[in-house]
BASE-417232 format. One record per residue: residue number from 1; residue in one letter; chain; y, z, x of N, C-alpha, C in turn. Coordinates in nm, 4 decimals, padded with zeros to 6 digits. Atoms other than C-alpha are relative to their C-alpha. Layout:
BEGIN
(node NUM; "A"; "A"; (Y; Z; X); (Y; Z; X); (Y; Z; X)) ...
This chain:
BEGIN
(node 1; "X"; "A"; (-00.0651; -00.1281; -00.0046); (01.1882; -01.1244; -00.8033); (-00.1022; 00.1030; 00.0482)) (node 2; "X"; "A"; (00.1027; -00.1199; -00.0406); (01.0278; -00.8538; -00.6112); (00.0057; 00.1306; -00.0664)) (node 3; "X"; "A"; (00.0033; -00.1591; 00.0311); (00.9019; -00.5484; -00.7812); (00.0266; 00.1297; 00.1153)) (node 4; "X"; "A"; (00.0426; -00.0926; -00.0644); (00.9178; -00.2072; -00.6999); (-00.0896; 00.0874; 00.0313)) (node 5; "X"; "A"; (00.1467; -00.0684; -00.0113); (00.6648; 00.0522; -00.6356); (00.0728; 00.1560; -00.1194)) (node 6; "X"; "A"; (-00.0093; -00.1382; 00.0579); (00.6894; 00.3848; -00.9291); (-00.1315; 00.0694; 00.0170)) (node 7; "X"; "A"; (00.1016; -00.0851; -00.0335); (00.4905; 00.6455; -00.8150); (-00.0114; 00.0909; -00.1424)) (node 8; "X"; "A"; (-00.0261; -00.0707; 00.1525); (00.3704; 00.8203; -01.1690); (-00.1203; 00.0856; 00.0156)) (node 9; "X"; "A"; (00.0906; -00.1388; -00.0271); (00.1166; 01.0719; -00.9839); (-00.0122; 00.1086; -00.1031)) (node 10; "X"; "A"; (00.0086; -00.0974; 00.0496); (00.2380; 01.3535; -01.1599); (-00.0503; -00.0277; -00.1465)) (node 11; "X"; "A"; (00.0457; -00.0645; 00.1294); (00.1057; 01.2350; -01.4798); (-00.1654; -00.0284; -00.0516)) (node 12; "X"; "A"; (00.1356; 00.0009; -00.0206); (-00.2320; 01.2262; -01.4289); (-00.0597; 00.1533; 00.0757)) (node 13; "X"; "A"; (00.0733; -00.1063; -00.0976); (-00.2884; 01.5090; -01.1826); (00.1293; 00.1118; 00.0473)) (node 14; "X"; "A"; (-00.1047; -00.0868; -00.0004); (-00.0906; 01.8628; -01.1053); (00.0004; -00.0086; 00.2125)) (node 15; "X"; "A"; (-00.0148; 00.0318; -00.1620); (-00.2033; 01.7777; -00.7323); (00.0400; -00.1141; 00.0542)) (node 16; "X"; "A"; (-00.0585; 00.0582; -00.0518); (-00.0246; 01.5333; -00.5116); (-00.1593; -00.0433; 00.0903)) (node 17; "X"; "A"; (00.0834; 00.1538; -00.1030); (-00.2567; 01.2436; -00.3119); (-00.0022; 00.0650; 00.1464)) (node 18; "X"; "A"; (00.0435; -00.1128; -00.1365); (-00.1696; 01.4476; 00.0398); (-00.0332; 00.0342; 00.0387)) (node 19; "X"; "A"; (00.0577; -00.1049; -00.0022); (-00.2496; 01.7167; -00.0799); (-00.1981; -00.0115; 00.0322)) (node 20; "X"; "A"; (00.1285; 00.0230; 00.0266); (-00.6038; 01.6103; -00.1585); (-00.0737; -00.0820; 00.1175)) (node 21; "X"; "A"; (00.0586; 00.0451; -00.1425); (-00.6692; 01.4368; 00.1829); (00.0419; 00.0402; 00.1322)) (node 22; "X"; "A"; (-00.0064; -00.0423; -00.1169); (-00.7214; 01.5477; 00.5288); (00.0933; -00.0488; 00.0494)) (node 23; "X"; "A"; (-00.0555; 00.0652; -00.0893); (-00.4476; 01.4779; 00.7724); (-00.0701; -00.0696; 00.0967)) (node 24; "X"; "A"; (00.0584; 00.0966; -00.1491); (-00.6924; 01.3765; 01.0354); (-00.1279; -00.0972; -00.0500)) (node 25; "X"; "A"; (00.0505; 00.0896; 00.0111); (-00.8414; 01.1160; 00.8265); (00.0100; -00.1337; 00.0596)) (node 26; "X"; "A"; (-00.0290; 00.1278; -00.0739); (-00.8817; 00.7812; 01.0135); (00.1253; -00.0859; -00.0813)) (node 27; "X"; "A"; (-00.0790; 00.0832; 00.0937); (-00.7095; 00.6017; 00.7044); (00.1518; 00.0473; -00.0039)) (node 28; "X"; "A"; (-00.1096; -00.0485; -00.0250); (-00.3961; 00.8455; 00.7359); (00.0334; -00.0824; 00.1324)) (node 29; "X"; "A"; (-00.0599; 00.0799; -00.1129); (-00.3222; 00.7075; 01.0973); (00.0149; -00.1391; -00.0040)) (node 30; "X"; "A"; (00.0443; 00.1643; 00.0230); (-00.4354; 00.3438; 00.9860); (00.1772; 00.0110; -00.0923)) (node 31; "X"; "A"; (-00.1273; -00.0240; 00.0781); (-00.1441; 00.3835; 00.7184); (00.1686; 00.0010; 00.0474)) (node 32; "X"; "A"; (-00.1461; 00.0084; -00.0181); (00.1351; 00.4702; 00.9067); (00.0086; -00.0971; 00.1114)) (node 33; "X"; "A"; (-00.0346; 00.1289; -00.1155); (00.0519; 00.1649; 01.1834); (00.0337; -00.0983; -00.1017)) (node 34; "X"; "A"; (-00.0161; 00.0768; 00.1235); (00.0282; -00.0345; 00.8374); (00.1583; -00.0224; -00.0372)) (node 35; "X"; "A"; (-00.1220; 00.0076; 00.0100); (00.3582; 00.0735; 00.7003); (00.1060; -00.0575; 00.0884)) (node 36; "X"; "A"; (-00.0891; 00.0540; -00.0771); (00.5336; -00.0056; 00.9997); (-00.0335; -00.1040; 00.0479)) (node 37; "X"; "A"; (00.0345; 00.1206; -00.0258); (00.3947; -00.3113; 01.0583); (00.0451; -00.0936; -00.1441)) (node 38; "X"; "A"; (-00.0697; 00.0861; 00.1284); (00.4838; -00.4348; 00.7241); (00.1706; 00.0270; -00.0505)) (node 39; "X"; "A"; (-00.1007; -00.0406; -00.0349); (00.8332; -00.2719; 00.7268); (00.0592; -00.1349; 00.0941)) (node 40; "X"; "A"; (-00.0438; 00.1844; -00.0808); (00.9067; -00.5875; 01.0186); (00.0114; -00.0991; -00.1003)) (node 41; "X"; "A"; (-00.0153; 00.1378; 00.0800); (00.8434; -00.8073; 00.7432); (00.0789; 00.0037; -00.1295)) (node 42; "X"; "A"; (-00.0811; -00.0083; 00.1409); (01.0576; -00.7187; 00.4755); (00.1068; -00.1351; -00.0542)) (node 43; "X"; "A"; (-00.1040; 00.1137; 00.0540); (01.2949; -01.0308; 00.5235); (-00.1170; -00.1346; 00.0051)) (node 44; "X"; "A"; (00.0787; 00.1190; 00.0591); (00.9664; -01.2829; 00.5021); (-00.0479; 00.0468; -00.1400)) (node 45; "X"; "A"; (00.0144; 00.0066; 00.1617); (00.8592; -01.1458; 00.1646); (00.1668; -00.0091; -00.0602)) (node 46; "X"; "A"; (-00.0866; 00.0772; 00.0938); (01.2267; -01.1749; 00.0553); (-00.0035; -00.1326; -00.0223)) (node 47; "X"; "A"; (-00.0096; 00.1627; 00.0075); (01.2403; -01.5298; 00.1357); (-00.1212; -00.0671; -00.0877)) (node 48; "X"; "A"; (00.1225; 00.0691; 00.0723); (00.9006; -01.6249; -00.0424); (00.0363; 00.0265; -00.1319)) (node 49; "X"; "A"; (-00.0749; -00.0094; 00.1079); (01.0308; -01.4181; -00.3499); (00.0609; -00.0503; -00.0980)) (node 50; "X"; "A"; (-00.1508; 00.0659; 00.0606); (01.2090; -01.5903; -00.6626); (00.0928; 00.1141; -00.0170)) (node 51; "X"; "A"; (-00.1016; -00.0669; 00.0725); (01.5050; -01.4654; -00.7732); (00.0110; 00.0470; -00.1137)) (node 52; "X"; "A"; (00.0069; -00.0271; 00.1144); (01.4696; -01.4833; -01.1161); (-00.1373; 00.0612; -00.0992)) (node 53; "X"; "A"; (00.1417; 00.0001; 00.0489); (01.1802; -01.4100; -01.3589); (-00.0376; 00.1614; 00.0138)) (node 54; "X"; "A"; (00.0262; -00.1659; -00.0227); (00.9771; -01.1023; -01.3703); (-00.0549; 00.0532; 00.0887)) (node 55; "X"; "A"; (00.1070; -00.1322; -00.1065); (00.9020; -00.8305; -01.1245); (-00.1465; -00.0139; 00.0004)) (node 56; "X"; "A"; (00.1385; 00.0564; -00.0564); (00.6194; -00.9100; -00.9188); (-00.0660; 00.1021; 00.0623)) (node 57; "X"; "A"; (00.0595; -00.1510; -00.0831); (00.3789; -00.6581; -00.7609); (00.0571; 00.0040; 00.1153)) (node 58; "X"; "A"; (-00.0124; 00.0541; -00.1225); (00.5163; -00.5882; -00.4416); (-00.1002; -00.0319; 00.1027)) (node 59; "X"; "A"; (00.1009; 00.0083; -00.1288); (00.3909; -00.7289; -00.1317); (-00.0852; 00.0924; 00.0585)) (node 60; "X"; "A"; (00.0630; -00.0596; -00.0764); (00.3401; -00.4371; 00.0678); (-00.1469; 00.0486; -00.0641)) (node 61; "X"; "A"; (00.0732; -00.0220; 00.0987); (00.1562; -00.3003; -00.2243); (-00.1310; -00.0917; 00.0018)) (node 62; "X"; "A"; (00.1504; 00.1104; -00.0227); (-00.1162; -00.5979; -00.2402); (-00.0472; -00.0506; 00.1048)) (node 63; "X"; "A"; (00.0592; -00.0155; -00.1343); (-00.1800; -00.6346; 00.1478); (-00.0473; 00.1306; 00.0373)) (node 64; "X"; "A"; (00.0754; -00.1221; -00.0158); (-00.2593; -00.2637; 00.1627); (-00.1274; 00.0259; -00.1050)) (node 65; "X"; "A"; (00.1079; -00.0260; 00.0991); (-00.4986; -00.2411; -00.1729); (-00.1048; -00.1332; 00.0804)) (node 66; "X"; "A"; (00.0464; 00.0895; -00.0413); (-00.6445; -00.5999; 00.0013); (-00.0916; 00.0752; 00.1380)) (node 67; "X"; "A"; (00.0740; -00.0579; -00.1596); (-00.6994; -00.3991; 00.3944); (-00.0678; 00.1113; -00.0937)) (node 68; "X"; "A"; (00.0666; -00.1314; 00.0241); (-00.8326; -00.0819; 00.1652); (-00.1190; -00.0638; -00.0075)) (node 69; "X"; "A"; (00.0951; 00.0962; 00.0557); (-01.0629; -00.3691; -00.0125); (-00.0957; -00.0027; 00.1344)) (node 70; "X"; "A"; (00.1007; 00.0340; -00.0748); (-01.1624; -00.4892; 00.2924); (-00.0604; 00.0756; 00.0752)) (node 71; "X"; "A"; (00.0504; -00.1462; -00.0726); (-01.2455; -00.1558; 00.4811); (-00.0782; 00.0530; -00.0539)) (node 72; "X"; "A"; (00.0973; -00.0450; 00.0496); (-01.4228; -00.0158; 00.2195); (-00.1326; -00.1165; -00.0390)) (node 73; "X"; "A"; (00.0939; 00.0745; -00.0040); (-01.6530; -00.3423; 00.2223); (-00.0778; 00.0011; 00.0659)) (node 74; "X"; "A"; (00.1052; 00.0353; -00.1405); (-01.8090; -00.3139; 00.5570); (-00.1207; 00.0777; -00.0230)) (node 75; "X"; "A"; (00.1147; -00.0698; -00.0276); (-02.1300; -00.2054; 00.5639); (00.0103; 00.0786; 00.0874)) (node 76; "X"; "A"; (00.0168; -00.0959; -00.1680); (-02.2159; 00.0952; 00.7712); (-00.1586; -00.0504; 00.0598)) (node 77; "X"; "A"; (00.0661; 00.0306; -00.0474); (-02.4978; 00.0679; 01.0068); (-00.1037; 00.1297; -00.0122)) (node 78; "X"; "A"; (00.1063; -00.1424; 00.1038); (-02.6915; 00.3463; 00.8297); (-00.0814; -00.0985; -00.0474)) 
């Protein structure tokens, strides 16, 4: 069974995630090629999916925290 995503921002912080980052951060543009690249795949994570049982993290959700993972790994050349 695929979970969903609850966004529960507001109860931690009176500022919004957005708000708090540049639009012309590299990772903003990375994001929305992301989204829509994973968006195409919405009917292969159904099919992998059970049916029953409990709510699972979603996909998109753990291939994006995974590319953040691996982006913030690289060494710089500093």
């Amino acid at each position: 069974m695929r979970g969903t995503q609850n966004f529960q921002g507001a109860m931690f912080s009176d500022i919004s995630l957005k708000e708090r980052v540049l639009q012309a951060h590299p990772l903003c543009r990375l994001r929305a090629v992301v989204d829509a690249l994973l968006a195409t795949m919405d009917r292969e994570f159904e099919a992998v999916n059970a049916r029953q049982g409990r709510p699972s993290v979603p996909p998109k959700r753990l291939l994006k925290t995974l590319l953040l993972q691996t982006l913030f790994s690289i060494r710089s050349e500093r």
